[in-house]
N, C-alpha and C positions, 0 to 999 in steps of 0.2 A: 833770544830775540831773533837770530838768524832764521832759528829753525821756523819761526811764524811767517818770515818771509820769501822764505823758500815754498813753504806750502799756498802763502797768498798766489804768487806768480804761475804756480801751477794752477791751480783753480781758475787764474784770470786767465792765463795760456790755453785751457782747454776748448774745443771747437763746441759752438750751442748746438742744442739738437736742432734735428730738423726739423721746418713749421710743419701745422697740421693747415690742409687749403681746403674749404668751408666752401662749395661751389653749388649756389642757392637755387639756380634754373634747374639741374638737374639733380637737385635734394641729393648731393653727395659729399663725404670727405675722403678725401685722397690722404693718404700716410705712408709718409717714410720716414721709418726705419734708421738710425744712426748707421746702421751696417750695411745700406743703400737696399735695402726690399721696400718695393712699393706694393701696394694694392687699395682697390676705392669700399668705400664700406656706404650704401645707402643710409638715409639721415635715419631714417626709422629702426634703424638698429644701434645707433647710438644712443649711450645709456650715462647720465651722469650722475654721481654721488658729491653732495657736498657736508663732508666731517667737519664737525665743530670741536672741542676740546677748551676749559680754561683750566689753565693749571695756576696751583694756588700756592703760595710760597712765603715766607715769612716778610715781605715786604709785601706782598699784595698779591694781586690775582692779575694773571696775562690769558687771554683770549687768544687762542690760534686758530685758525682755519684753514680750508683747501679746497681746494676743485678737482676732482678725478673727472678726467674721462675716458672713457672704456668702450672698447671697440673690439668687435670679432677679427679672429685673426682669418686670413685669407681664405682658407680653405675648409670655415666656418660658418661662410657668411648666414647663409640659407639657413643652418639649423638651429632650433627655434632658443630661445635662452632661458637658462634656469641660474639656481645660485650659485652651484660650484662649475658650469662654465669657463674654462677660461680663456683669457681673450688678452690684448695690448691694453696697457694703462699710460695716462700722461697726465702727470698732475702740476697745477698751477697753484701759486700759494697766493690769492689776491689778496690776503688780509683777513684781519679778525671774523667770528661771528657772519654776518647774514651778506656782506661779501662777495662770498661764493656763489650764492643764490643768484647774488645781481650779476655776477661774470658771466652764471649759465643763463640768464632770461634776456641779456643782450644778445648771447649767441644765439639763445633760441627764436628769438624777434628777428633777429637777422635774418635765420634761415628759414622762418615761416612768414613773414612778411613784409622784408624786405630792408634796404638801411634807412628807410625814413622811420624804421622804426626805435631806431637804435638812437636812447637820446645825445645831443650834442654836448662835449666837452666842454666844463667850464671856459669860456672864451674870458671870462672877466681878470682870471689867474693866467694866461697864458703871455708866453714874453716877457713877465714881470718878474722883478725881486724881489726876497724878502724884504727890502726896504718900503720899495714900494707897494706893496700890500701892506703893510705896519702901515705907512704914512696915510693909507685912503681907509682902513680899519679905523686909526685914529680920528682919521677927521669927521666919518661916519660918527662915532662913539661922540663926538664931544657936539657934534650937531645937534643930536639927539639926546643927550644924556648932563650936558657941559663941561665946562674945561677938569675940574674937580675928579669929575666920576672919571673922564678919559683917563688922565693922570695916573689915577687908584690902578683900574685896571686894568686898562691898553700895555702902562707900562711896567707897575707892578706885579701882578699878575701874570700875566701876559710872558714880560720878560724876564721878568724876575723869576717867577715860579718855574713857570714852564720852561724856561731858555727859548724862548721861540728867536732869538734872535743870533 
């Protein structure tokens, strides 16, 4: 058990990479390097791939997904791209399936027209607990459904099955 928390602590201990800056006047991304090399890559040569994968296993099927994005490295930039190019990668894992898609169509609305394009984060979840989202779920559910159906499966379901709580 030691040894899992000596590997946690390094893990948590290690410095984050450095951001990538998305600078939308001047249709550029600026990248550095963990190893402190910078250089700006124009948006029109930024290239992104988003990998799907479910992997299936005796209790079910898990969906994984990711976001690469793939950028010429500096003394690259100019020449033109083909498949085995290669270039800087930086991947993000937003989450299952289609995802990815939606990480890259925020970024790309961003940087093609602008952040009103970029839609707004659930404000309804925000500052809240799970309690209180159960308790306005619930009360939603039994408005419309009554006390019965809530019961069943706000809290059976809900918390029973899923452990949402």
């Amino acid at each position: 058990m030691g040894f899992l928390w000596i590997v946690f602590i390094r893990l948590y201990l290690r410095p984050l990479p450095p951001p990538l800056r998305f600078h939308r006047h001047r249709r550029e991304v600026r990248i550095t390097t963990p190893d402190g090399e910078e250089w700006t890559v124009p948006w029109e040569r930024v290239h992104a791939i988003a990998p799907s994968a479910t992997m299936v296993g005796q209790f079910g099927a898990a969906q994984m997904g990711g976001l690469i994005l793939w950028f010429p490295y500096a003394h690259e930039i100019n020449a033109p791209y083909h498949e085995d190019k290669e270039g800087w990668l930086m991947m993000v894992s937003p989450g299952p399936g289609i995802a990815a898609m939606r990480q890259w169509e925020c970024i790309r609305s961003f940087m093609e027209s602008g952040p009103q394009a970029v839609p707004e984060p659930l404000k309804d979840l925000r500052d809240k607990s799970i309690k209180d989202i159960f308790i306005e779920t619930f009360n939603k559910t039994r408005e419309k459904r009554g006390l019965t159906f809530a019961l069943l499966w706000e809290v059976g379901v809900g918390c029973v099955l899923f452990n949402a709580m």
